[in-house]
N, C-alpha and C positions, 0 to 999 in steps of 0.2 A: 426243404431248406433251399435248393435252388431257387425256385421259382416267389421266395420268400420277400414282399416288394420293399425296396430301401429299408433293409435291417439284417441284424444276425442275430441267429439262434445259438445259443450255447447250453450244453449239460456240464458243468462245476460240480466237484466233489466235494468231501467234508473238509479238503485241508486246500480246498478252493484253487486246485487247478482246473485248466478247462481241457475236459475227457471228449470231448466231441464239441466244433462247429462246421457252422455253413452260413451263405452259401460256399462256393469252393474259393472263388474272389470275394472280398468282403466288400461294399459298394461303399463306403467311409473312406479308406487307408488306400485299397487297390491290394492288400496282402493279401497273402494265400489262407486258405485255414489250414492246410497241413502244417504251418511252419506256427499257427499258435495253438495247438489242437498239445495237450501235456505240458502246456508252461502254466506257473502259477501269476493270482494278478500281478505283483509285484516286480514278475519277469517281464509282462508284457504291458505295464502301463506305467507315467509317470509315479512318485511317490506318493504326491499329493491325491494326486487320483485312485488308486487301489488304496488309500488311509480312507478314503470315502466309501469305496466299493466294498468294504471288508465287514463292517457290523451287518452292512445288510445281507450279505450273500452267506453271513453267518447263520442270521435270523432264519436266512432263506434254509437254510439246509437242518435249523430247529423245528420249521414247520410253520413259520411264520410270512406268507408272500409280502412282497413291499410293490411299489409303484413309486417312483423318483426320477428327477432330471439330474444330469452330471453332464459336465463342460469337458469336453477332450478336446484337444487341438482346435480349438476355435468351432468349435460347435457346438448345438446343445441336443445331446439323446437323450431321449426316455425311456428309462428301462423300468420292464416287468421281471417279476420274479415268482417261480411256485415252486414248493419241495415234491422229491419224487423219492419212491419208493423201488431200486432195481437190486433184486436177490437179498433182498433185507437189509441194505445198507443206503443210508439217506443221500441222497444228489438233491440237485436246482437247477431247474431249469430257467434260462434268462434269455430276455427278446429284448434286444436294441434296437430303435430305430432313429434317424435322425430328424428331426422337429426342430429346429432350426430357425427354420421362417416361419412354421407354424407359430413361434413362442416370438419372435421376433413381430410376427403382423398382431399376434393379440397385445402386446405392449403396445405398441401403434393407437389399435383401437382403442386401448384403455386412455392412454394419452389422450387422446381426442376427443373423447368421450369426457374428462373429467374438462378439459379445457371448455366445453362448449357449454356443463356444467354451468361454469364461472361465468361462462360470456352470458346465458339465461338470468343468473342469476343477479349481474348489474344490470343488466337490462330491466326485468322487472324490479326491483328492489332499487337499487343504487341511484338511477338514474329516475325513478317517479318520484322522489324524496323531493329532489331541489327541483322540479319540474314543478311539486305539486304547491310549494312555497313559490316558486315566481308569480303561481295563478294567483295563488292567495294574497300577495302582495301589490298584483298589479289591481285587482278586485279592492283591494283598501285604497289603493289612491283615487281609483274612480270616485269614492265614498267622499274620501278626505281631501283629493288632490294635496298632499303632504310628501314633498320630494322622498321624503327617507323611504317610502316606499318603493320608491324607484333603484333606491340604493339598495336595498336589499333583491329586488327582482335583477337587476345587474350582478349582485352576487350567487345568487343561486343558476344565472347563466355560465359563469365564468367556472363554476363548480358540474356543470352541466359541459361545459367544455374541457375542461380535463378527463372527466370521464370518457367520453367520446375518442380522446387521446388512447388513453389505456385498452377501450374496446381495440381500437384497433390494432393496437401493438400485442393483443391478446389474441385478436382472431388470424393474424397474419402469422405465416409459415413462411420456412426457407429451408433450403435444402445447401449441406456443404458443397454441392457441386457449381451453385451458386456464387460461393465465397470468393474475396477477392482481398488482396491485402488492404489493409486500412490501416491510414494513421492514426493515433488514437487519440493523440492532443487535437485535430482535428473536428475529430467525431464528437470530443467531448467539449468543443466550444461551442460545436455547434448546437447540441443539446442546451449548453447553457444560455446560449442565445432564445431559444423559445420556453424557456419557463420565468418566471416570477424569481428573479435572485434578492431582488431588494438592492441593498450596500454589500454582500457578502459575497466573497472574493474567490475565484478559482484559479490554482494551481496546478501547472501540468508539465510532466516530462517525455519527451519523443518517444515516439515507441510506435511501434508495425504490427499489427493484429490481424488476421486472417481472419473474413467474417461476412457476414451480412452490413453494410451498415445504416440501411434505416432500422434493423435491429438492433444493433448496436445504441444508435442513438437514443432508441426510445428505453434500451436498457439505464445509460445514465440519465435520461430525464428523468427516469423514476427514482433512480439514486441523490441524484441532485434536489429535485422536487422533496424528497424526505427528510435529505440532510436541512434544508432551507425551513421546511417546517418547523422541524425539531430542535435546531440549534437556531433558530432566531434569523435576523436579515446582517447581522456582521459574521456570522459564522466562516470560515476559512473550509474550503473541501480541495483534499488535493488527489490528483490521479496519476498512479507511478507504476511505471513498469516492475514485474518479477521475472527472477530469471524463467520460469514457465507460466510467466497471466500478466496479473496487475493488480493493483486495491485500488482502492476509494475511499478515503478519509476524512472525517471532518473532524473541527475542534467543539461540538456542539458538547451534550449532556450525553451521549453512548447509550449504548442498550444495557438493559440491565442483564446478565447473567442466566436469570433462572428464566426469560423471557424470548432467550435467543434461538433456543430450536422451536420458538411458534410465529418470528415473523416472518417467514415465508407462507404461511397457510395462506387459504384466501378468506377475504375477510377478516384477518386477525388486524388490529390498530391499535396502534397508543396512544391517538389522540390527531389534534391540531385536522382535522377535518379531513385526514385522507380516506380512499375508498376500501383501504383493507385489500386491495392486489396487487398494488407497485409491486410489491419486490415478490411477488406470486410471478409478475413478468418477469421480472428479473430474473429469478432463479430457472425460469423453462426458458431464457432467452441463452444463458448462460448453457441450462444444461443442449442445447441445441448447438451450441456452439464445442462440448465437448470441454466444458469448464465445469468445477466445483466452486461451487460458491461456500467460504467461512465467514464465518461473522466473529469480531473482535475488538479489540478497545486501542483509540490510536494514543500519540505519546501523551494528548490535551484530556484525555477522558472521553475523546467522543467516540463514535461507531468510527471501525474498520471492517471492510467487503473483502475479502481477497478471495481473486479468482486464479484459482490452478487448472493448466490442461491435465485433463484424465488421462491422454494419450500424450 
């Protein structure tokens, strides 16, 4: 048990106090184990936490070992659990250790991984589509020298350039140490200045974000860019502070209901020629920033975004 590396061993009874730990400092807390050594969980852990710890260490003392994560004080342990046998009456014995950043660097990895996913996947896919229609178009005008040709080899660039937008708002990272306050009516004009609005009008109230902001920006180009789609070129989108975030609103046609926990996926679309990962950015721009993104219906029927700090 001393020399036990970052964890504690305990033996629990059948009415799940703990009969024995170590080491003698526990390397978590800095307590002693004499002073938790006869207390039951209930004594010595939050409620929440021993209502968790209790079916298992139950199992554990039926004869059934477990292997599980639990959150104590900002941390995340993994405990093992095996039944033991001492003088004919059932114990458990239980290994803590803390995994922490173990569990913490494999979400990282998993993030990253699923992101680069995405970036492959327009790369190949997304982006050969309108690549392979310009060839084929500018190859017709040779034939025909028939301007429309030309007009479509300009659309498949300009669709070829949005994409290019999204790659890179998809491969680019920031970190909060980065952050810095931002205006938000700012940020979101200026997004609105580089996309395609048409006649359709943006609204905005002052507000101070703490953030990246060419994240930020390319978060409501994606929001805007969608609204402008889906709701036409008179569409009305406004951007308004909460008391913890903000939304993003427009007066367009809304999401439908049964359709709403799938447009963040990647690749998911309802249409009007987007690539199926705007709001795939969105939501990893959002969740980076420490926001939740909802989705919901504004006063006109159209989509509402609203972003809450998790913290």
């Amino acid at each position: 048990m001393d020399n036990f590396p970052n964890g504690v061993l305990a033996l629990f009874d059948a009415n799940l106090y703990y009969r024995i730990v170590g080491p003698e400092t526990l390397p978590f807390s800095g307590q002693k184990a004499a002073d938790i050594a006869g207390k039951q969980i209930y004594d010595l852990f939050p409620e929440e936490t021993a209502a968790k710890l209790e079916p298992k260490l139950e199992a554990t003392i039926d004869g059934e070992p477990r292997s599980f994560d639990i959150e104590h004080e900002e941390l995340t342990h993994h405990i093992e659990t095996k039944s033991v046998s001492i003088g004919g009456e059932p114990y458990g014995v239980l290994v803590s250790q803390d995994v922490t950043d173990v569990r913490q660097n494999a979400e990282r990895i998993e993030q990253q991984n699923e992101r680069l996913d995405q970036f492959a996947s327009m790369v190949s896919h997304d982006l050969r589509n309108p690549l392979s229609i310009a060839y084929g178009e500018l190859e017709l005008y040779r034939e025909t020298m028939e301007e429309a040709h030309l007009d479509e080899v300009e659309n498949a660039l300009g669709r070829i350039e949005n994409l290019i937008v999204d790659l890179t708002a998809l491969a680019q990272n920031s970190t909060s140490d980065e952050y810095r306050p931002v205006s938000l009516t700012a940020v979101a004009e200026d997004a609105w200045e580089l996309i395609d609005t048409r006649t359709a009008s943006l609204e905005t109230n002052e507000n101070v974000i703490v953030g990246d902001q060419s994240q930020l920006q390319a978060l409501f180009e994606n929001l805007f860019r969608n609204a402008v789609g889906h709701g036409g070129e008179s569409v009305t989108v406004r951007v308004t502070p909460l008391d913890n975030g903000f939304y993003v609103e427009d007066t367009g046609d809304g999401i439908p209901p049964e359709k709403r926990d799938q447009i963040f996926e990647h690749g998911f679309t309802t249409g009007y020629g987007g690539s199926g990962v705007g709001l795939t950015i969105v939501k990893r721009i959002a969740s980076d920033h420490g926001l939740e993104v909802s989705v919901s219906e504004s006063p006109e029927g159209g989509a509402r975004f609203e972003f809450h700090a998790v913290q």
